[in-house]
C-alpha positions in Angstrom: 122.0 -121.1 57.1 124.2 -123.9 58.2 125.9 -126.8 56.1 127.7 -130.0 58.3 130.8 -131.1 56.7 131.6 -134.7 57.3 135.7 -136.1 56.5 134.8 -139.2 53.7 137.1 -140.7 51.5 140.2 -140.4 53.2 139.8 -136.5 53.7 140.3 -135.2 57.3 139.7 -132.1 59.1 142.5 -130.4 60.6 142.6 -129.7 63.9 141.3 -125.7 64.2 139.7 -123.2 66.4 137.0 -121.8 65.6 137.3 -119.1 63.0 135.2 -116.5 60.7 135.5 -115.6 57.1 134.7 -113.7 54.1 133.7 -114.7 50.9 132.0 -112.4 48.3 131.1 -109.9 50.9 129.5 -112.6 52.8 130.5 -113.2 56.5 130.7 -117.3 57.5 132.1 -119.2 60.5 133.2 -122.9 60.6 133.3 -124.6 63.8 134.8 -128.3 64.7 132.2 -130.1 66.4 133.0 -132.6 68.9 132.1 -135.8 66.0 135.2 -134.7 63.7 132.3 -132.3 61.5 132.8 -128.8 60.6 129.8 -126.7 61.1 129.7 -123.9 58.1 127.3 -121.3 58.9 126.5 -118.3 56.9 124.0 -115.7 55.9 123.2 -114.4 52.3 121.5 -111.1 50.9 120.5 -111.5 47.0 120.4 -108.1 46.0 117.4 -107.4 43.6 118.9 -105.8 40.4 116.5 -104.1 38.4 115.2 -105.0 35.0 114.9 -103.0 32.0 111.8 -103.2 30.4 111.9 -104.8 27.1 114.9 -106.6 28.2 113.2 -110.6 28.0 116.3 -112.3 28.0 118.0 -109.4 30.4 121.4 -109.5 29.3 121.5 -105.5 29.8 120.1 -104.8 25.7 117.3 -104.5 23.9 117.1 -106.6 20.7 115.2 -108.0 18.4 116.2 -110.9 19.8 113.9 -110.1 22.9 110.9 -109.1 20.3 111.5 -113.1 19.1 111.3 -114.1 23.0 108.1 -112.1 23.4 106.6 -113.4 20.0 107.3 -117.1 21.6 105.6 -116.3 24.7 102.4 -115.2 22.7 102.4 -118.5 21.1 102.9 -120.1 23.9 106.0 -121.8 22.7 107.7 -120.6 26.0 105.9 -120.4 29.5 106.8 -116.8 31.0 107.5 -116.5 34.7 105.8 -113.1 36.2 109.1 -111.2 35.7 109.2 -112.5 32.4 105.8 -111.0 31.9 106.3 -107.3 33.4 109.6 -107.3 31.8 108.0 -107.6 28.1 104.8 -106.1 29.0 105.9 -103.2 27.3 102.6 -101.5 26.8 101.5 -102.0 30.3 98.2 -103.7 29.8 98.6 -106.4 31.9 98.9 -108.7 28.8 101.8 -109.6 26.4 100.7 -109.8 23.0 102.2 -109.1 19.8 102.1 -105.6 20.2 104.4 -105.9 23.0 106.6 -107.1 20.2 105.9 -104.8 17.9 106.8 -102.2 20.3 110.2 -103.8 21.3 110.8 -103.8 17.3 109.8 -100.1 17.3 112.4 -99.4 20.0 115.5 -101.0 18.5 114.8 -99.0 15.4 114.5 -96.1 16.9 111.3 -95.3 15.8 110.3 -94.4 20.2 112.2 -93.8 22.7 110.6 -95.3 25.0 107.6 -97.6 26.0 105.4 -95.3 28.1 
């Protein structure tokens, strides 16, 4: 990807060679173009992380609070995006229903260990 920085508002580019950075891990270069713009270019990995199943609002627990967020999908109070739907398709069906809910309940009580 590339970005073109224009000077506005009184701001001006000093004069620079061309260099190469790192932010976050990710590897950019900036070059002065002949106009008085700075060409940014960069690239950019998103690393997938994986979900927990159960985990609706995927803060890293299981709740009950993500039973509620199942529950509201089921009533279609909330539309659910497909990881949404795998992530609270507990049961593996291929549908979230209550049960799914039921079986998220199940887990913060303890009453399974797990949902397979």
């Amino acid at each position: 990807m590339s970005e073109v920085l224009t000077p506005k508002d009184g701001f001006e580019f000093v004069d620079t060679q061309d260099m190469q950075f790192t932010v976050n891990g990710t590897v950019a270069s900036a070059v002065k173009n002949a106009d008085g713009t700075i060409t940014i270019s960069y690239t950019f990995q998103k690393t997938a992380q994986a979900v927990q199943t159960g985990d609706a609002n995927q803060d890293g627990q299981i709740t009950a609070f993500d039973a509620v967020i199942a529950l509201q999908v089921v009533a279609g109070l909330i539309t659910a995006d497909d990881t949404l739907k795998t992530v609270i398709d507990v049961n593996l069906d291929n549908n979230v229903t209550a049960y799914d809910a039921v079986m998220i309940l199940q887990y913060v009580a303890g009453l399974i260990s797990d949902f397979h």
